[in-house]
C-alpha positions as CSV (number, residue, x, y, z in Angstrom):
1,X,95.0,69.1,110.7
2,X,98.0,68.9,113.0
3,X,98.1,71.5,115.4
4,X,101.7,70.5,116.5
5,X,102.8,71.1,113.3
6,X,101.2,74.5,113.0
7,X,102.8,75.0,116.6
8,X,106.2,74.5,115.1
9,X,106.4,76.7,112.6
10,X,104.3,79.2,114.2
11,X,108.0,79.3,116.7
12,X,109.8,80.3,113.7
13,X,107.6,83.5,113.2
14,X,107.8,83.9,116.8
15,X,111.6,83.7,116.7
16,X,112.1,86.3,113.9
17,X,110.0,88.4,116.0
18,X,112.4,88.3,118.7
19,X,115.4,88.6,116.6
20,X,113.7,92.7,115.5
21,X,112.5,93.3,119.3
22,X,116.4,92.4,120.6
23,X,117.9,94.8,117.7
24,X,115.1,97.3,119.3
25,X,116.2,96.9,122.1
26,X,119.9,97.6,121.3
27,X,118.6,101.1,120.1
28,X,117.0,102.1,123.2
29,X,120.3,100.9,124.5
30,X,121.9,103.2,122.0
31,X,120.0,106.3,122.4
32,X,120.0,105.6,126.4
33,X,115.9,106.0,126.2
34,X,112.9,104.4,128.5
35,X,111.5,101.6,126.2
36,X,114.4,99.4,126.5
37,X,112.5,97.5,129.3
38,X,109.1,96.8,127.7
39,X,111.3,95.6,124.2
40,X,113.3,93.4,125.7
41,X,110.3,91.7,128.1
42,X,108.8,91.7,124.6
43,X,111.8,90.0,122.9
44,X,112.3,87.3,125.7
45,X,108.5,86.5,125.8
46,X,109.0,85.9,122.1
47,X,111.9,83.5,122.7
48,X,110.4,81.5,125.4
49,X,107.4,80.8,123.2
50,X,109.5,80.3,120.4
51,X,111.5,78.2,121.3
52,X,109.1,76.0,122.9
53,X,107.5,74.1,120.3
54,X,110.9,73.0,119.3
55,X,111.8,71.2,122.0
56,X,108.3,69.1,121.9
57,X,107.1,68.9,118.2
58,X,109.5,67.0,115.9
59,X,110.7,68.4,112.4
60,X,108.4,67.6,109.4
61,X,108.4,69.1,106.0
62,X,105.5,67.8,104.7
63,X,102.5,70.3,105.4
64,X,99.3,70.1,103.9
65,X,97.9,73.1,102.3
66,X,94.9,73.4,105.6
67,X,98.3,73.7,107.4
68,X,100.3,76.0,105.3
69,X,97.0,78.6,105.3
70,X,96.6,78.2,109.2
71,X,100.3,79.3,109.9
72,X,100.2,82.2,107.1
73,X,97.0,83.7,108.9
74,X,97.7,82.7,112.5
75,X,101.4,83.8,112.0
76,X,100.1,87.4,111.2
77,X,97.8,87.6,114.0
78,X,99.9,86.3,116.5
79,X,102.5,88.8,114.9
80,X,100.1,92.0,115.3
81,X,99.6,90.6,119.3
82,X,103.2,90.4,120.0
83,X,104.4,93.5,118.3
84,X,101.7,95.4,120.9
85,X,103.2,93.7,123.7
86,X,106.2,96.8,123.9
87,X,103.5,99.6,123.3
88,X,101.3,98.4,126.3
89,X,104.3,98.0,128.3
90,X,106.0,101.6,127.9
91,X,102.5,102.9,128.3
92,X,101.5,106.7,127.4
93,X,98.5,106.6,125.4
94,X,98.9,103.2,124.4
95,X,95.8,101.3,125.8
96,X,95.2,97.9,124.7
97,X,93.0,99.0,121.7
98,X,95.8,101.9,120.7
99,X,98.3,99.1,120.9
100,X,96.5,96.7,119.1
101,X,95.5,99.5,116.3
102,X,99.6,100.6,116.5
103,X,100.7,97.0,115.8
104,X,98.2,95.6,113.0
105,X,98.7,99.2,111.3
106,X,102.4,98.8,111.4
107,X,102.9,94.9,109.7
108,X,99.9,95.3,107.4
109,X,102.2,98.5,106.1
110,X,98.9,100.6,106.7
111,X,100.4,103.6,108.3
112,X,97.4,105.1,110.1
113,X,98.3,105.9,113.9
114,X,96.8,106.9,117.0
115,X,99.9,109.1,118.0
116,X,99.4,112.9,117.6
117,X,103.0,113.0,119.3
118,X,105.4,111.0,117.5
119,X,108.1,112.4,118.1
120,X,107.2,111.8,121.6
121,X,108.3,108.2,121.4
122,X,111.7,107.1,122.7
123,X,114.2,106.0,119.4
124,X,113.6,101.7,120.0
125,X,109.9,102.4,119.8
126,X,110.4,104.9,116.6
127,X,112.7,101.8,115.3
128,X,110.2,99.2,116.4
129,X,107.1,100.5,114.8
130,X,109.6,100.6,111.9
131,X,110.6,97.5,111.4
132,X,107.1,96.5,112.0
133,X,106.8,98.1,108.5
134,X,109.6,96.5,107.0
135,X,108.7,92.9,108.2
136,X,105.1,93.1,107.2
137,X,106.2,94.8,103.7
138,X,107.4,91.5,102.3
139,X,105.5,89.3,104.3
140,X,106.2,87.6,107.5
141,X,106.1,84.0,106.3
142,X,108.6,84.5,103.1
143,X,110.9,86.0,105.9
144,X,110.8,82.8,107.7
145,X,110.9,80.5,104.8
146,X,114.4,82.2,104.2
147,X,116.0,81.2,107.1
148,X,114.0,78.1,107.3
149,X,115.6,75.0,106.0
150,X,112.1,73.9,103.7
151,X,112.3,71.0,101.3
152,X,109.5,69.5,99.2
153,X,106.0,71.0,99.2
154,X,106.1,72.7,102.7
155,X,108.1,75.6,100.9
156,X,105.4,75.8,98.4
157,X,102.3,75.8,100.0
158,X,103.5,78.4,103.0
159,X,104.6,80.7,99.6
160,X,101.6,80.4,97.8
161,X,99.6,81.0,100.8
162,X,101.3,84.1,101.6
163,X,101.7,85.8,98.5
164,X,98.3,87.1,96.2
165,X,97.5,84.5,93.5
166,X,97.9,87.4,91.0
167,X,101.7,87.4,91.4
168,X,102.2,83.8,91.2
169,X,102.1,83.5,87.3
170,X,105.1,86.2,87.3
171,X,107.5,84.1,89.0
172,X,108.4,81.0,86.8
173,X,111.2,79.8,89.1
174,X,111.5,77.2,91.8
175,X,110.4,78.4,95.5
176,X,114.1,79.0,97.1
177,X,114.8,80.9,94.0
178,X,111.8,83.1,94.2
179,X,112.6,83.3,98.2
180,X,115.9,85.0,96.7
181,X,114.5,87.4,93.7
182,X,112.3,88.9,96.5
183,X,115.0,89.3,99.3
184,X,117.5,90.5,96.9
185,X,115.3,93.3,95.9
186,X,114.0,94.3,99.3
187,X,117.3,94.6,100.7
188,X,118.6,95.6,97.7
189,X,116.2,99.0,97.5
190,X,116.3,99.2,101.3
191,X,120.2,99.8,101.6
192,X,120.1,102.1,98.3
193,X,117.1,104.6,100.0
194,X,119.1,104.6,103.4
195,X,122.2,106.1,101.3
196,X,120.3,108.5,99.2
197,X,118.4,109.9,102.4
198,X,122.0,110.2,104.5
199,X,123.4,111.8,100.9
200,X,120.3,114.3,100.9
201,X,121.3,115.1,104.3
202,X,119.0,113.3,106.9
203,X,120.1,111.8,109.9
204,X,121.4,108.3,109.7
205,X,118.4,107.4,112.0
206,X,115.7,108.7,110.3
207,X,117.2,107.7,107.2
208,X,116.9,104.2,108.2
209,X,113.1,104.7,109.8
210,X,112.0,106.2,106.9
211,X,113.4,103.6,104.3
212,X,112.2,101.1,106.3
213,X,108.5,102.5,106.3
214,X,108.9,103.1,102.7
215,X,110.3,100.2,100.5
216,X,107.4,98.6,102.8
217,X,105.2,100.7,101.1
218,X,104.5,101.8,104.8
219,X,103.8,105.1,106.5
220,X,105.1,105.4,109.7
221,X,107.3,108.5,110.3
222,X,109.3,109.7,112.7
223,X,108.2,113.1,112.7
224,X,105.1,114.7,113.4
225,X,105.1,116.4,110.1
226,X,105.7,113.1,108.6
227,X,107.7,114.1,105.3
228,X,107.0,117.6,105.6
229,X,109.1,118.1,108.6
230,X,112.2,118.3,106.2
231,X,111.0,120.5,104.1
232,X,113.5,119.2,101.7
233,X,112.9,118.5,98.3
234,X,115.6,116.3,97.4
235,X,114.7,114.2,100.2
236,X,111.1,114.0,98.9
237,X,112.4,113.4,95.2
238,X,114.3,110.3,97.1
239,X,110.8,109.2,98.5
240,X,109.1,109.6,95.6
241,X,111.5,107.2,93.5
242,X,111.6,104.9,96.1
243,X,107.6,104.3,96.5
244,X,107.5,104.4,92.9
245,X,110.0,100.8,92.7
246,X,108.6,98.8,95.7
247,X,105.2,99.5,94.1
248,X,106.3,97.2,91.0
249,X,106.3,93.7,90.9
250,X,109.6,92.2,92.2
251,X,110.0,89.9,89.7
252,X,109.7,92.3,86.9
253,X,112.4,95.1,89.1
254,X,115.2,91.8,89.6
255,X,114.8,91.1,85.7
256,X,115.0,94.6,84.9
257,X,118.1,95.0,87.8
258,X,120.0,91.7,86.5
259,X,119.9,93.1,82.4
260,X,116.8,91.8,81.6
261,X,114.5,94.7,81.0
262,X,112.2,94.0,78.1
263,X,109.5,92.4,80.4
264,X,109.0,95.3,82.5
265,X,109.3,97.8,79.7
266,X,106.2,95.6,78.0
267,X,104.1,94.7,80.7
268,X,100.4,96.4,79.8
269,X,100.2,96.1,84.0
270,X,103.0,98.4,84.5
271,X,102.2,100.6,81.9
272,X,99.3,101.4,83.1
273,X,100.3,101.5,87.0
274,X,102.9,104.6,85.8
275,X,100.2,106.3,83.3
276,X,97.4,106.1,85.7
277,X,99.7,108.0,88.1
278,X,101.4,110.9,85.9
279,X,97.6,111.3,84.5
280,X,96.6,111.2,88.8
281,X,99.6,114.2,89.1
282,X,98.6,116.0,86.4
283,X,94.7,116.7,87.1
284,X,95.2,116.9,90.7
285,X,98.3,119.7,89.8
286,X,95.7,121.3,87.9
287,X,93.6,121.5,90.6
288,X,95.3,122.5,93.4
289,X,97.4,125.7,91.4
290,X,95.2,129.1,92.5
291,X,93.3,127.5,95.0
292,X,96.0,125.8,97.2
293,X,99.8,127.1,95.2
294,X,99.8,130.4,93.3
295,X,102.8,128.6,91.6
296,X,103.2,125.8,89.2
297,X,106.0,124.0,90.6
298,X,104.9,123.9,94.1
299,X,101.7,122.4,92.8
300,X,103.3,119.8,90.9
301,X,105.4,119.4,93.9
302,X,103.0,118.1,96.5
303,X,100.7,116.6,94.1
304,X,103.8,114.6,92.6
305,X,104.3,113.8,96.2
306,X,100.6,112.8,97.4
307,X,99.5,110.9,94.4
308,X,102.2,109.1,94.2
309,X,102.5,108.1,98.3
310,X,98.5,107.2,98.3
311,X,99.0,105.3,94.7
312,X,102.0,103.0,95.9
313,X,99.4,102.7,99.6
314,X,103.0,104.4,101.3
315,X,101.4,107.0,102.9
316,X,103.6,109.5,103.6
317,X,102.8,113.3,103.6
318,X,104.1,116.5,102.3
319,X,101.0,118.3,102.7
320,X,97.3,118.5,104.1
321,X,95.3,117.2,101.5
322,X,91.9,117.6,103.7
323,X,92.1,121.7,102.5
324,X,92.5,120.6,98.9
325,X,89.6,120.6,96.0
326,X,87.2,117.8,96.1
327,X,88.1,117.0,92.6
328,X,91.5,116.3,93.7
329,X,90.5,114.6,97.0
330,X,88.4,112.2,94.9
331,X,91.5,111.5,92.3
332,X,93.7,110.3,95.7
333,X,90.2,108.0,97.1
334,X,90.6,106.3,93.4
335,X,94.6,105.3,93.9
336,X,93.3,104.9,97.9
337,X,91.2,102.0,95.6
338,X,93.5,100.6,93.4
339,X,97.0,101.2,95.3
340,X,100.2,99.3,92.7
341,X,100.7,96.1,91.1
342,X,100.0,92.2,92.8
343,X,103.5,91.2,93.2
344,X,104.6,94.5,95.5
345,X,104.8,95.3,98.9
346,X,101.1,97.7,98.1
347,X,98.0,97.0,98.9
348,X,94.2,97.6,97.5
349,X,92.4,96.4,95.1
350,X,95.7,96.3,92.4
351,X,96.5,97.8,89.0
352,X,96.4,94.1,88.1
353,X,92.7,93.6,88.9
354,X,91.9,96.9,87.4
355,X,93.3,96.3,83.8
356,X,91.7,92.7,84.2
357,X,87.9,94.8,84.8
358,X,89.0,96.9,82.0
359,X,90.0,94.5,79.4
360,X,86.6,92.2,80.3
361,X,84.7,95.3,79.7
362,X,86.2,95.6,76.5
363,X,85.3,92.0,75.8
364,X,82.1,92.5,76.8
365,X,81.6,95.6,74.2
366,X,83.0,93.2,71.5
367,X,81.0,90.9,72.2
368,X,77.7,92.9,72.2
369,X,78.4,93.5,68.9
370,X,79.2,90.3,67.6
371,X,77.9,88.1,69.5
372,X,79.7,85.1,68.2
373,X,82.8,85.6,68.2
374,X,85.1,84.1,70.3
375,X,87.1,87.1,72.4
376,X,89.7,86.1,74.8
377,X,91.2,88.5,77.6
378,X,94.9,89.0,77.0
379,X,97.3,90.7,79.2
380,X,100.8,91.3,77.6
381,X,100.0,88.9,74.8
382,X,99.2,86.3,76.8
383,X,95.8,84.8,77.2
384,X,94.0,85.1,80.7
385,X,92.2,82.4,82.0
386,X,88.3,82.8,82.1
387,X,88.6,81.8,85.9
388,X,91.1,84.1,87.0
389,X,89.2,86.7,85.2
390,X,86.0,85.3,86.9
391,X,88.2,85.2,90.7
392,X,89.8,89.0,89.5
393,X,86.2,90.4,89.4
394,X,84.5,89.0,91.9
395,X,87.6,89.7,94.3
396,X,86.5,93.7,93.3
397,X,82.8,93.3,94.2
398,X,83.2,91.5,97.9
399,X,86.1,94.4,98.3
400,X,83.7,97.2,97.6
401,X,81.0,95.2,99.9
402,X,83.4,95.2,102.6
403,X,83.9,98.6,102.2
404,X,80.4,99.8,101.9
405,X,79.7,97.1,104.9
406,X,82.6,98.9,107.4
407,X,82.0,102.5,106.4
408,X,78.5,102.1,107.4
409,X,79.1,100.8,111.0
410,X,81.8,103.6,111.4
411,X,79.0,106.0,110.2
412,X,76.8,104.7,113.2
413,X,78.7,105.6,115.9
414,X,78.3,109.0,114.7
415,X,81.5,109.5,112.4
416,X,80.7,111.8,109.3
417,X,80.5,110.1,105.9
418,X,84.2,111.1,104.5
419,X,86.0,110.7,107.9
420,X,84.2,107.1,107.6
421,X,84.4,105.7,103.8
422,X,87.8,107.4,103.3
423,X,89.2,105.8,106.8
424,X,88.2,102.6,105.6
425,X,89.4,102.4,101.8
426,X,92.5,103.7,103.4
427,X,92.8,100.5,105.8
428,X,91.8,98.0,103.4
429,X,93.9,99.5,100.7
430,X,96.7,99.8,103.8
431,X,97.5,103.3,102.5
432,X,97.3,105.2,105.9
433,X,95.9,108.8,105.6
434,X,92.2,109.5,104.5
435,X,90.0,112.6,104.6
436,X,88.0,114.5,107.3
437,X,89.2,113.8,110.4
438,X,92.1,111.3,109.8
439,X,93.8,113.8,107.1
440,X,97.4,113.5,105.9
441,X,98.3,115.7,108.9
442,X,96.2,114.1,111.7
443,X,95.9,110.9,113.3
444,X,93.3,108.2,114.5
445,X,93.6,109.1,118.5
446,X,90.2,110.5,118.4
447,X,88.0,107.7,116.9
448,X,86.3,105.4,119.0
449,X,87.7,102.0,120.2
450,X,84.9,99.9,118.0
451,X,85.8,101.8,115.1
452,X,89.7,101.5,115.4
453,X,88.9,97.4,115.8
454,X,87.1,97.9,112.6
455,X,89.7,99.9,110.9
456,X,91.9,96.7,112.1
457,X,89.6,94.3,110.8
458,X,89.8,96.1,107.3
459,X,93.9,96.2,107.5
460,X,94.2,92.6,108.1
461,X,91.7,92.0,105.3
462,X,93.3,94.2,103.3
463,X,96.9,92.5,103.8
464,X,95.8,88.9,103.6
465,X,93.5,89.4,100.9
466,X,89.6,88.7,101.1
467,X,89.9,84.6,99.4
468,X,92.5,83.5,102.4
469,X,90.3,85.3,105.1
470,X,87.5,83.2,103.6
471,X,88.9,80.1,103.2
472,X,90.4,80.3,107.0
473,X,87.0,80.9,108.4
474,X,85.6,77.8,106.6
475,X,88.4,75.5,106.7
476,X,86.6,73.3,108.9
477,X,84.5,72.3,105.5
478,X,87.2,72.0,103.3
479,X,87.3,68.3,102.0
């Protein structure tokens, strides 16, 4: 393995880095506030090192796939440490741990925070911790390998290293072209949710913070209140469409967008991932009228609202869920679970993985019966190979492991059982708020320092998914 190579491409993340912390720091500028300083320290650290490895380590375009995983997963990570950098600088509460916990939350589009004054923050960290969101969203490495000038099989193996297995078999296109799909609808729904916020009357600010955050699938508001500062219900109606779309797979939204819509409007994946959450709104609406709303349409109102934010892993509130029925609080843990489809800016477990459990279980049943016949797994008409069903399950189990595993070291530093299990499904699943303690409402300030570099631990497994993780810590045994 060539660590100069790595190097090189590692100043490309770098780079892009610096290109976000300079716009920063032109809003600082902008808004005349005290974080232009640490941004742009940040931003010219990020340029020195940067630019660096260009001017020692000569161009090659032919990585090998030890390579390609060690920049994907090193790229994030050194992301996560640079994107701190402005938070320890401008200071406030921001230790190292808070910064660190800040960052990781904000490019793995997790959306849990240790601020219980947001609106605290000057406007270039507001906009930072934003587009911390937004470059994490779609992933850090396709962002580079847009601007990059890849030929051959560098291209391919930093994209398939970057992007969940599960989505691959949706894109049938060559990598540049894929590269494009993904851009184009990103920026695509981005610039559409900034308009419909300003139209619903929003400041042009916010508007852009909060699309940002959410076409990331994200979290991070700019208000205390998150989305019930606004109190508007056009505005949350605008949200609500637009964690809905990012929370599809993007190959299936550019057909759809470009006139072909007949694979989106088949897909058993997407079916599903829109039932599961109208059946979600429904019970939980059910629940919460009497006990929470006397009336019907404010109960379908900030259910709509909550389901669908934890479901797409967004985050966002509109309410405090922590008052509501446990029935309903254990209807959000599931979609905390299983978050959208493989292919999307969500996170967790995946609808995908979920319709793959239930369609083996039906196999299963069939084949219980009559034992020999031969019973294939399809998914929309097409037949699933027996060892991506195999990967698809076992990729469940070592989740739930990891969960049980990191909800019982939070528990031992004295952290009740909800605050604890529902704090750590929401980082793996990068969905944000959880229960007890760390409600829709409240934040993570509290919580000890081990437990927030737990919670950390869980985003980044979360993000990367749990095979990459694996493979990176033994890639000194690969053959």
């Amino acid at each position: 393995m060539r660590i100069q190579v790595i190097l090189r491409y590692l100043g490309f993340v770098l780079l892009f880095n610096a290109f976000f912390l300079l716009i920063s720091a032109g809003i600082s500028i902008i808004s005349a506030d005290n974080a232009f300083y640490p941004i742009v320290f940040s931003a010219i650290v990020c340029l020195l090192f940067g630019i660096f490895p260009f001017i020692f380590v000569p161009s090659t375009f032919d990585i090998t796939n030890k390579e390609g995983l060690s920049i994907v997963i090193v790229g994030w990570l050194l992301s996560c440490l640079i994107g701190a950098i402005p938070y320890v600088l401008w200071g406030g509460v921001f230790s190292f741990t808070n910064a660190w916990f800040e960052s990781v939350s904000g490019f793995t589009t997790t959306g849990s925070s240790i601020l219980s004054n947001v609106e605290a923050l000057p406007h270039g960290l507001l906009f930072w911790r934003a587009t911390t969101h937004w470059i994490g969203g779609i992933g850090i490495i396709v962002f580079v390998l847009a601007m990059m000038p890849l030929k051959g099989s560098a291209a391919m193996i930093l994209y398939r290293s970057e992007v969940s297995p599960l989505a691959h078999g949706n894109f049938h296109s060559r990598t540049r072209q894929t590269l494009k799909v993904l851009l184009s609808v990103y920026l695509g729904l981005t610039v559409l949710e900034i308009l419909a916020l300003v139209i619903q009357g929003m400041s042009l600010f916010d508007a852009v913070a909060h699309s940002l955050a959410t076409v990331a699938t994200g979290g991070f508001s700019t208000k205390n209140l998150s989305i019930g500062h606004f109190s508007n219900l056009g505005i949350e109606i605008t949200i609500i469409i637009f964690m809905v779309l990012p929370g599809i797979h993007f190959g299936l939204l550019y057909l759809f967008i470009t006139g072909n819509p007949r694979n989106l409007y088949q897909s058993t994946i997407i079916r599903y991932y829109i039932a599961a959450m109208l059946v979600g709104v429904l019970f939980v609406t059910i629940s919460v009228h009497g006990s929470n709303y006397s009336l019907w349409s404010d109960a379908l109102r900030y259910s709509a609202f909550q389901v669908i934010s934890i479901g797409t892993s967004t985050g966002f509130a509109n309410a405090d869920t922590t008052i509501w029925p446990p029935f309903a609080q254990l209807i959000i843990i599931f979609f905390t679970l299983q978050c959208a489809c493989a292919g999307s800016t969500s996170g967790g477990i995946k609808a995908d993985r979920i319709v793959l459990l239930w369609k083996s279980f039906l196999r299963r049943i069939i084949k219980l019966r009559h034992p020999r016949a031969i019973v294939v797994v399809k998914v929309n008409q097409m037949t699933v190979n027996d060892e991506i069903v195999e990967t698809g399950l076992i990729y469940i189990l070592i989740y739930l492991i990891v969960l049980l595993i990191s909800s019982l070291l939070i528990t031992s530093f004295g952290i009740d059982i909800m605050t604890s299990f529902s704090g750590v499904a929401a980082a793996m699943g990068n969905v944000g708020p959880g229960f007890g303690s760390i409600g829709s409402l409240n934040n993570y300030s509290h919580l000890q320092d081990f437990v927030k570099w737990v919670l950390t631990i869980d985003m980044l497994v979360g993000r990367l998914e749990i095979y990459g993780l694996i493979l990176f810590a033994s890639i000194r045994w690969w053959e």
